[in-house]
C-alpha positions in Angstrom: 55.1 10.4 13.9 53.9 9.5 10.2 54.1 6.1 9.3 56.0 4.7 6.8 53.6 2.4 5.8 51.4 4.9 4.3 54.8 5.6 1.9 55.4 3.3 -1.5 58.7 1.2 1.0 59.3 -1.6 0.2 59.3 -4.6 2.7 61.8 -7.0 1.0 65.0 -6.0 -0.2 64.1 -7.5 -3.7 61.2 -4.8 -4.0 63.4 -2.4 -2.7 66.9 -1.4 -3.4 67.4 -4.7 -5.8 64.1 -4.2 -7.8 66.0 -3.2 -11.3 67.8 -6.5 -10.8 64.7 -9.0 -10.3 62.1 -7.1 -12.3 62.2 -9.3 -15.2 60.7 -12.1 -12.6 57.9 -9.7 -11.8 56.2 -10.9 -15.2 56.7 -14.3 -14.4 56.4 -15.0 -10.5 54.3 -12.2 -9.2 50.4 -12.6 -7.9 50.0 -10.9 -11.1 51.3 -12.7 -13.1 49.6 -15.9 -11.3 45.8 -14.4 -12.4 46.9 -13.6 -16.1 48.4 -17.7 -16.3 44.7 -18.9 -14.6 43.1 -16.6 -17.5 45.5 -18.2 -20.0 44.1 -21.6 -18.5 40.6 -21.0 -18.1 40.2 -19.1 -21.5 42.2 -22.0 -23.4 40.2 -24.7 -21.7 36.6 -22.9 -23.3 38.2 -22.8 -26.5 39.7 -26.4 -26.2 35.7 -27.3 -24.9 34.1 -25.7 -27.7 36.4 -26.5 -30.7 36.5 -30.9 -29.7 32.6 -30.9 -29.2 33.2 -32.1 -25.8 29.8 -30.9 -24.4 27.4 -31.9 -27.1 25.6 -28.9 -28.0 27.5 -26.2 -26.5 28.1 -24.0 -29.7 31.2 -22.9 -30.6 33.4 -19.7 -31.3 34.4 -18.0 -33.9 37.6 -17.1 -34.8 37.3 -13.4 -33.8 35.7 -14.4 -30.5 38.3 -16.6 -29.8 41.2 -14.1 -30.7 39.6 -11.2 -28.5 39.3 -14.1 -25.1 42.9 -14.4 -26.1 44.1 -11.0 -26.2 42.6 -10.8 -22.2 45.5 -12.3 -21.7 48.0 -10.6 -23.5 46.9 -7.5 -22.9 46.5 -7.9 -19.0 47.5 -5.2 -17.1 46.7 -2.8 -14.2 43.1 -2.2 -14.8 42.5 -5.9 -15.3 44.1 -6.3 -12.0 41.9 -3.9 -10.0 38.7 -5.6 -11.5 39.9 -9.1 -10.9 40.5 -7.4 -7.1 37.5 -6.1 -6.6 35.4 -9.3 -7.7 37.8 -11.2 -5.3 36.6 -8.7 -2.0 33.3 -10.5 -2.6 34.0 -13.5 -3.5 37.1 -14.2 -0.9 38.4 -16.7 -3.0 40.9 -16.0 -5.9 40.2 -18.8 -8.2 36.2 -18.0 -8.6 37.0 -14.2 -9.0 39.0 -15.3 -12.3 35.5 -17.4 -13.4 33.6 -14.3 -12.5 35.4 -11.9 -14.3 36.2 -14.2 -17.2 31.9 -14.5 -17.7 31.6 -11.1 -18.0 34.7 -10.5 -20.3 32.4 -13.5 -22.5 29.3 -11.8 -22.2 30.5 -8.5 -23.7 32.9 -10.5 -26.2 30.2 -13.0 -27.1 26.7 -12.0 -26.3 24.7 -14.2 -28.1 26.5 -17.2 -26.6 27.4 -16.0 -23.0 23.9 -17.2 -21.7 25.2 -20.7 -22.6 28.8 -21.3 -22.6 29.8 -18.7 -19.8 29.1 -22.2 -17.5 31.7 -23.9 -19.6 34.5 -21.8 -17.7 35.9 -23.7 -14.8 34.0 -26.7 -16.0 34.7 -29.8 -14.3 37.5 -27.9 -12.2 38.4 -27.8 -9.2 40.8 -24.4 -8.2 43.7 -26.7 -8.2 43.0 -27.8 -11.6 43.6 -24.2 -12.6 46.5 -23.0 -10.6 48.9 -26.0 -10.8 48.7 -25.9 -14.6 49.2 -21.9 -13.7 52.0 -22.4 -11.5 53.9 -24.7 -14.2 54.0 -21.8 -16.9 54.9 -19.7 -14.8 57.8 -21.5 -13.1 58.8 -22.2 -16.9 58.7 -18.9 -17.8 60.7 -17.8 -15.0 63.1 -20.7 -15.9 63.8 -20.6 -19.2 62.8 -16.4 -20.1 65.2 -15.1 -17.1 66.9 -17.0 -14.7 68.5 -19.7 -17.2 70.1 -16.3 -19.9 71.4 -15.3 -17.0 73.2 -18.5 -15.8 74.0 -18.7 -19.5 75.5 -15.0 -19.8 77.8 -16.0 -16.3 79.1 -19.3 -17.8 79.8 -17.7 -21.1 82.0 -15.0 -19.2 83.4 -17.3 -16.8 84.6 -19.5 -19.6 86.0 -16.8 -21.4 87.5 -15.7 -18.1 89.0 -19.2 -18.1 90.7 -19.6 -21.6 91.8 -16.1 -21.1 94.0 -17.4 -17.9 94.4 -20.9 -18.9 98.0 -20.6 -18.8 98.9 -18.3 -15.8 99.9 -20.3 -13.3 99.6 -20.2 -9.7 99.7 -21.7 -6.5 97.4 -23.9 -5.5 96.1 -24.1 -1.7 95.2 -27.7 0.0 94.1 -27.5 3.0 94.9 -23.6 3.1 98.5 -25.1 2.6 100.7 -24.7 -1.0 100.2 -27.0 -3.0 100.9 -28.4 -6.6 100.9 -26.0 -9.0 97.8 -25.1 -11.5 96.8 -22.5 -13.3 94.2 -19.8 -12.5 92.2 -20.7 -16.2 91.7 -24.5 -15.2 90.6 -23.5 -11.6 88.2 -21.1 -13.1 87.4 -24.2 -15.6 86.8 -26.4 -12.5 83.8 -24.2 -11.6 82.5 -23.1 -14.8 82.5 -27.4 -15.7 80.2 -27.7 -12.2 77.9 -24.9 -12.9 77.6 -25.8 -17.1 76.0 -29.4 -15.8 73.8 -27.5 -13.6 72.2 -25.5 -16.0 72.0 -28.5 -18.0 69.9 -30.1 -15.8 67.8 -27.1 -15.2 67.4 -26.9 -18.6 66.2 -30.1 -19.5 63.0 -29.8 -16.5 60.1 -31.2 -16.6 56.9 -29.1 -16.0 54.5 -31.1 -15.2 50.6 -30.6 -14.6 47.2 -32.2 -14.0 43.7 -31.7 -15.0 41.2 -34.7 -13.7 39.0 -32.9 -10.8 38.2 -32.7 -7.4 40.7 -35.9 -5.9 41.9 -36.8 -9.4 38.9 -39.1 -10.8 37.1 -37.3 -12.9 34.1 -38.2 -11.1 32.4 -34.7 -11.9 33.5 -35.1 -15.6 31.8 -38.6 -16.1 28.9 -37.7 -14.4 28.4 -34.6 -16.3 29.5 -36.6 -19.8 29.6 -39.9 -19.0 30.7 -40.9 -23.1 33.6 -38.6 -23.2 37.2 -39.5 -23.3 38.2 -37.9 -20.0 42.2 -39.4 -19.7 42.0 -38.1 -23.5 40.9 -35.0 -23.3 42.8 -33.9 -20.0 46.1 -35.1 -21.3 45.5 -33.3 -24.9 44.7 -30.3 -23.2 48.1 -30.2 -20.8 50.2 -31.0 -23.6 48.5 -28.0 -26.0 49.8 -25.6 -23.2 53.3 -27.4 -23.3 53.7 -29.3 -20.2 54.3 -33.1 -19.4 50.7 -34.7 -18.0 50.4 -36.4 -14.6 47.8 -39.0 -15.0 48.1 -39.8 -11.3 47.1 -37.4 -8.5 45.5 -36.7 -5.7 43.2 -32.9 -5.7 47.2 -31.4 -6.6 49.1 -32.2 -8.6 52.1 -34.0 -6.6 55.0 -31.1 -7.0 58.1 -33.5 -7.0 59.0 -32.2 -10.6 59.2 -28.6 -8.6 61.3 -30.4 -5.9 63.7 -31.5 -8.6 64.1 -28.1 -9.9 64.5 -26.2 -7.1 67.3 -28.8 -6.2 69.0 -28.2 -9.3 68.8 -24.6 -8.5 70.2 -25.4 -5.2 72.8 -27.1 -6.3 73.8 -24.3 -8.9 73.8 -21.6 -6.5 75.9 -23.4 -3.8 78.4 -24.4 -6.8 78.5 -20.2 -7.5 78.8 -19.7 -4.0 82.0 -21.8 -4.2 83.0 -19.7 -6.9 82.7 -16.7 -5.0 84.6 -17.5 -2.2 87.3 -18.6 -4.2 87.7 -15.5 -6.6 87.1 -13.5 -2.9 90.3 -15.5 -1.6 92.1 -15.1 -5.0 91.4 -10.9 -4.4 92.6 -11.6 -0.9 96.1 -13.2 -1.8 96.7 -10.7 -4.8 96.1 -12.8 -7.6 92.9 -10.1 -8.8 92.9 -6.7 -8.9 89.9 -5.1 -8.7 89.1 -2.7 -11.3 89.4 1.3 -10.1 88.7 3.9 -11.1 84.8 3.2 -11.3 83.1 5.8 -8.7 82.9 3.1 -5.9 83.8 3.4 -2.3 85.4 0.4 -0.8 85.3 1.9 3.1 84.2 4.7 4.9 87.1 5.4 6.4 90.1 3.7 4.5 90.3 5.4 1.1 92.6 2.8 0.2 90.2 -0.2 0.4 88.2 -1.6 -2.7 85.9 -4.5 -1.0 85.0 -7.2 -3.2 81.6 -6.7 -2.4 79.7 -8.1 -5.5 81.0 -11.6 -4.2 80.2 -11.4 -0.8 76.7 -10.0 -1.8 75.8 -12.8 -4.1 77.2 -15.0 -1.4 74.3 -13.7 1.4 71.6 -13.7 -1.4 72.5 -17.4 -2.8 72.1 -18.7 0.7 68.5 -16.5 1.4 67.8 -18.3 -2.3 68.8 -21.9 -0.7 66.8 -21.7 2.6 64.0 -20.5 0.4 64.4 -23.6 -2.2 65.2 -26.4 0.3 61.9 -25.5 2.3 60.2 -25.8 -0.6 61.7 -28.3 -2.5 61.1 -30.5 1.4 57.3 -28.7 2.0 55.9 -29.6 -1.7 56.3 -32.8 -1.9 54.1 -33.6 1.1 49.9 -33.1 1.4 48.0 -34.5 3.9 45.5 -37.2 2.2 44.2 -35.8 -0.8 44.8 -32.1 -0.3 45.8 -29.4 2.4 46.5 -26.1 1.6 50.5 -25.3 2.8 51.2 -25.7 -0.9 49.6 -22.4 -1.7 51.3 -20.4 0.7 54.3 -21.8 0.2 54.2 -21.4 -3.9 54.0 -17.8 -3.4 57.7 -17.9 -2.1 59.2 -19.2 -5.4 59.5 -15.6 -6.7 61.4 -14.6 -4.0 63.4 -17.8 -3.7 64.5 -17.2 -7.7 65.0 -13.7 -7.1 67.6 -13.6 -4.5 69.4 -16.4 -7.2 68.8 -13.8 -9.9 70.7 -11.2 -7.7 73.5 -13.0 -7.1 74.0 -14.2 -11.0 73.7 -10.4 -11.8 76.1 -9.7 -8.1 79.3 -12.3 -9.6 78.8 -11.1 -13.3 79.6 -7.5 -12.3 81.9 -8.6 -10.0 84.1 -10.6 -12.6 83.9 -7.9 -14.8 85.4 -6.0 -12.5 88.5 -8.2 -12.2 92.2 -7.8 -13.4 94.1 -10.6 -13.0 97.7 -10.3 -11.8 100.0 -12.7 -12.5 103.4 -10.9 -11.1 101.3 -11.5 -7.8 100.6 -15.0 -8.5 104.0 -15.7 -9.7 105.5 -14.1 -6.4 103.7 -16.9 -4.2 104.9 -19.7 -6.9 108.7 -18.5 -6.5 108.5 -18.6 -2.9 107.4 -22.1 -2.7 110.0 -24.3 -4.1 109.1 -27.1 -1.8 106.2 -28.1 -3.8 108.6 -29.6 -6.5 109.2 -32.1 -3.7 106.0 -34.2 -5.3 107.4 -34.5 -9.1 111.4 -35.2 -7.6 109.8 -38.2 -5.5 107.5 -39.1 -8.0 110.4 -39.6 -10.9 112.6 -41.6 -8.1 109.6 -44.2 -7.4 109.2 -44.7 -11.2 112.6 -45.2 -11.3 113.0 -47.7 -8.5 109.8 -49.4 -10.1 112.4 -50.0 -13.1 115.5 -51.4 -10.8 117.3 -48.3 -11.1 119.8 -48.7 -7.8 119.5 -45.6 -5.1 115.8 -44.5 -5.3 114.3 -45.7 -2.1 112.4 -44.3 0.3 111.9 -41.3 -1.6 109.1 -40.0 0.0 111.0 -40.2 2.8 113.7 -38.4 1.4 112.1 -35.3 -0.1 110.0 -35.2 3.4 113.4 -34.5 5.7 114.7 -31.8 3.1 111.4 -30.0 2.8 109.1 -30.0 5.7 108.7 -27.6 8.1 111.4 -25.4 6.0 112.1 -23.3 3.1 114.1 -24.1 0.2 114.8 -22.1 -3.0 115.8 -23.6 -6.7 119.9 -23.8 -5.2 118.5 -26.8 -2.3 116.9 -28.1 -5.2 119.3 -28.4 -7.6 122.0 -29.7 -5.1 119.7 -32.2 -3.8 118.7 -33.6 -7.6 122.4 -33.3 -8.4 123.3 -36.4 -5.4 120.5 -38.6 -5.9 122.5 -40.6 -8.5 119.3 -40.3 -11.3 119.9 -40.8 -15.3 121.0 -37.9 -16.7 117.8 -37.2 -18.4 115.8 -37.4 -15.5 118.4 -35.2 -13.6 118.3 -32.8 -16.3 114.4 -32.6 -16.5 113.9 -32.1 -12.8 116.4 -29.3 -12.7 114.8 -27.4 -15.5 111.3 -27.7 -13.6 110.5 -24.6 -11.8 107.4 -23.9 -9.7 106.0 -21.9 -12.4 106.3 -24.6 -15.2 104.9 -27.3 -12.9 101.3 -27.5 -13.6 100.9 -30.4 -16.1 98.2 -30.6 -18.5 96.3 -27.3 -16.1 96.1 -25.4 -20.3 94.9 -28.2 -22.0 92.1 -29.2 -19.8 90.5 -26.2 -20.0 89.5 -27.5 -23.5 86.9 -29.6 -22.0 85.0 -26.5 -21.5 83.6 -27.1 -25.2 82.7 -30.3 -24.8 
């Protein structure tokens, strides 16, 4: 029997039959995409060396010498990957294959000064050094390149989702039971408000990094320069690749800032998971229709069936994406003394972790695209429930007895006897208004009110949506 592990299958499902939906974070997140960052960090650290004099009599580059170390970077690709590879079989440790492969890229980019300043890469690094300044671009890249346009590109369609329907009404459902009145834009608005100060947050993360050595003291730095500015230099050369510097660590840098985002993330995802099984209850009462007519297959057997299967996909992948963030969000943050190594293995998880998020942005984006709302279905529910304008009748009688008006007691009381545990229709209503004995305003306001028209300021607040 041939083994399918001598085919191109994919193990994960993201690598698999979702790759087209998470291959943008392939650039960002992959082991890939980890080496190129380390070049980016090792290559910009010689440059930073050699251009501040840091190393008295080190030389320097020129500006062609430093544009062609830069362009190993952003040309990177497959062939780059086989050598880095193949140094890393010998070596057996990733971090050194990148110094190793980096000298030689020198030697045949600068010659005359390779003998020299190929010991200036990796200098006064430790691996860590490297890869948590390599981890924070690429967690930023991931963050702000692909996973935050796609949150973006949700919200904006929820949002237009939710002025469209701002004034539909519909039923609303506490405790499963009807309730109030709202309408279908502000409940959408209610979601789309949650989820907008998520990505907010998200998008206002710190990256943070650290560059000091072996446990954080510089101690190889200052006894290989002892005159140089060391707090200087490393903070100057975090902040010239964009990130915030850490001026306290231990050998890593500490990873709370990653803990905060993947929180965030959290956060946001269980908020769309709300969202989905709302809309999924919304299709289930009648209030959506989903969209025919496009090729899909709801059931193998029931030809009649259109399964709202987009929602209840993302739902699956936002809580693979959770258990994936909360472990790591809980395992970073914690390092025996000054360094173990469950940090590494666990990093390489953040790709997947953002990945199953991704998926599930992309699931609820086609799956609200592929909604028609139906407000005959909605209205339906809202004219067989009369009972809920039990809340705005007893409401008017309190305020009235609050003024001295005679005959508005107990009118909680009241409205409870005529409307629990039955149904009543606008005619029970009307006769019950009609012998309470209200002003004839009042009377005549409560008998214009009809389920449908009780829902308050539900339009209007879905202006806050712009705010």
């Amino acid at each position: 029997m041939p083994s399918l592990a001598d085919t191109d299958a994919a193990l994960g499902a993201l690598d698999g039959r979702y790759r087209s939906a998470v291959a943008p974070l392939i650039d960002h997140l992959s082991e890939p995409a980890l080496n190129r960052e380390r070049l980016r960090v090792e290559i910009a650290w010689l440059i930073f060396l050699t251009e501040r004099g840091v190393i008295p009599g080190s030389g320097t580059l020129n500006e062609d010498e430093k544009s062609r170390l830069r362009a190993i970077v952003d040309e990177f690709g497959a062939a780059d990957i086989e050598a880095l590879a193949e140094i890393e079989r010998v070596t057996q440790h990733d971090v050194k294959a990148i110094e190793y492969f980096l000298k030689e890229r020198l030697t045949a980019i600068a010659p005359a000064q390779a003998e020299t300043m190929s010991e200036l890469i990796h200098f006064g690094c430790t691996s860590e050094d490297v890869n948590n300044l390599s981890y924070a671009l690429m967690i930023r890249g991931a963050t702000r390149a692909v996973w935050l346009p796609k949150a973006q590109a949700l919200l904006d369609q929820l949002e237009a989702m939710a002025r469209e329907l701002r004034e539909t009404p519909m039923l609303a459902h506490t405790h499963g039971q009807p309730a109030t009145p709202t309408t279908m834009g502000k409940e959408l608005a209610v979601l789309a408000w949650r989820l907008r100060r998520q990505v907010r947050r998200i998008d206002a993360a710190e990256f943070l990094g650290k560059f000091n050595g072996a446990t954080g003291t510089y101690g190889a730095h200052l006894a290989a320069v002892p005159d140089a500015d060391w707090e200087t230099i490393s903070r100057e050369f975090v902040e010239s690749l964009g990130l915030t510097w850490n001026p306290l660590t231990t050998q890593i840098e500490s990873h709370d800032w990653q803990a905060e985002l993947y929180a965030d993330l959290a956060r946001f995802n269980r908020i769309l998971h709300n969202l989905c099984t709302d809309v999924w209850t919304y299709i289930s009462f009648g209030y959506f229709a989903q969209v025919r007519g496009q090729g899909t297959i709801g059931s193998s057997t029931m030809p009649h069936k259109v399964n709202p299967i987009r929602f209840e996909n993302a739902e699956a992948n936002l809580e693979v994406s959770n258990a994936l963030l909360d472990v790591l969000a809980s395992t970073l943050v914690t390092s025996r003394q000054q360094r173990d190594l469950t940090d590494s293995s666990m990093q390489r998880n953040i790709g997947t972790a953002m990945g199953h998020s991704l998926l599930a942005l992309d699931n609820v984006s086609r799956g609200l695209a592929g909604l028609d709302a139906n407000p005959e279905a909605m209205a339906a529910d809202l004219d067989a429930n009369w009972e809920v304008l039990a809340e705005p009748i007893q409401s008017a009688m309190r305020a009235l007895a609050a003024q001295g008006v005679p005959g508005m007691s107990n009118p909680y009381e009241r409205l409870k006897e005529l409307t629990r545990g039955r149904r009543i229709g606008q005619a029970d209503l009307r006769e019950f208004i009609g012998g309470l004995g209200l002003p004839d305003d009042v009377a005549a306001r409560l008998r214009d009110l009809t389920p449908a028209s009780y829902v308050g300021l539900a339009a209007t607040l879905v202006d806050h949506l712009g705010e």
